[in-house]
C-alpha positions as CSV (number, residue, x, y, z in Angstrom):
1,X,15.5,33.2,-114.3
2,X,14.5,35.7,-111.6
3,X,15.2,35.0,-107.9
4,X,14.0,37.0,-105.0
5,X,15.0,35.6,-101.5
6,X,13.0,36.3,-98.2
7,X,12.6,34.6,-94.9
8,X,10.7,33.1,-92.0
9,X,12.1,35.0,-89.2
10,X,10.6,38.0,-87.6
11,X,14.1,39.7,-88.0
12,X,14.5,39.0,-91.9
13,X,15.6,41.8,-93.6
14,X,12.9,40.8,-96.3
15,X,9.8,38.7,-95.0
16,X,7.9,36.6,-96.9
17,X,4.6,37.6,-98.5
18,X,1.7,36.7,-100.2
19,X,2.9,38.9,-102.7
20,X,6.2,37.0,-103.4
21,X,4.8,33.8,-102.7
22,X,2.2,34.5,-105.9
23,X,4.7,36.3,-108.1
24,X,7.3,32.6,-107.3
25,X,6.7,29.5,-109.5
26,X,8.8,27.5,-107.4
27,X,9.9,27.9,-103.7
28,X,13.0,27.1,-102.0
29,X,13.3,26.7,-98.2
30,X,16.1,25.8,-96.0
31,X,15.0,23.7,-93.7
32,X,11.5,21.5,-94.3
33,X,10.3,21.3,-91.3
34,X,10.0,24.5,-88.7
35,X,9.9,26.5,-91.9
36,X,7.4,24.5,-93.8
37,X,4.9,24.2,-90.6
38,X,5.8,28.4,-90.5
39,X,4.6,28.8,-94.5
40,X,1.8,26.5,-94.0
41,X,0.2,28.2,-91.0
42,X,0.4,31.9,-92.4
43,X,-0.1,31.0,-96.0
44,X,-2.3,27.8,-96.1
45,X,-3.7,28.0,-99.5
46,X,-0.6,29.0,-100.9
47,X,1.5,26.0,-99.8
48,X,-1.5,23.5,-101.7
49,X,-1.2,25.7,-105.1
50,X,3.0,25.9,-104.9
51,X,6.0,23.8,-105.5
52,X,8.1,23.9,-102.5
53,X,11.4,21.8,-102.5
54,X,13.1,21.6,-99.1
55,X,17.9,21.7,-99.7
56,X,17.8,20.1,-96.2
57,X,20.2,23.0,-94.7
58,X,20.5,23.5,-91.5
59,X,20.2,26.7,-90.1
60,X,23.7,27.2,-88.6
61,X,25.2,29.2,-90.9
62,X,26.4,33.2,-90.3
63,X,24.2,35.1,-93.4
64,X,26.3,34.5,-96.6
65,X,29.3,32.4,-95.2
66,X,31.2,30.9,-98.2
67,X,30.5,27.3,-97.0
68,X,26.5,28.3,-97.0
69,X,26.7,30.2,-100.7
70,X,28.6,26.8,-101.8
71,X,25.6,24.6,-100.6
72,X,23.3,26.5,-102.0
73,X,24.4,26.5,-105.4
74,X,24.9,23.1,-105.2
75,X,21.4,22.0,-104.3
76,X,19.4,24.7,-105.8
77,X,21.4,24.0,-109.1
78,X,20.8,19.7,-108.5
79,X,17.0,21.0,-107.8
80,X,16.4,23.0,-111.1
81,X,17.7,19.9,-113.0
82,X,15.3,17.6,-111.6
83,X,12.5,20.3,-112.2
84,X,14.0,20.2,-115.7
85,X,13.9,17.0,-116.6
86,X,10.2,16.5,-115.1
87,X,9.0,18.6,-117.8
């Protein structure tokens, strides 16, 4: 599996892309709905063609706290077995 991670913000350190959002089969996003709405209005025809599965996190978190790493595995590892079993 390869994984590439960028975000939303206009101070990422990597923003999203067309380019990544064609290379992803499957996108994760933090929170659905600012970041959805953001990914919809600058990439409309993307968001009809692409899987995009919302982990519900809130964006409190200081950039790779252990707590935020543990969530993260945690749904993005429940997510991949749903995606796994709907094939």
């Amino acid at each position: 599996m390869d994984v590439r991670s960028a975000g939303t913000a206009e101070d990422a350190d990597v923003s999203v892309t067309q380019e990544l959002l064609d290379w992803a089969d499957v996108i994760f996003i933090m929170e659905e709905a600012w970041q959805l709405c953001d990914l919809e209005r600058r990439f409309p025809k993307m968001c009809v063609k692409k899987k995009i599965i919302s982990l519900n996190l809130a964006d409190i978190y200081d950039f790779m706290s252990p707590e935020l790493v543990r969530l993260l595995k945690l749904r993005v590892e429940y997510q991949l077995r749903l995606l796994g079993e709907a094939k």
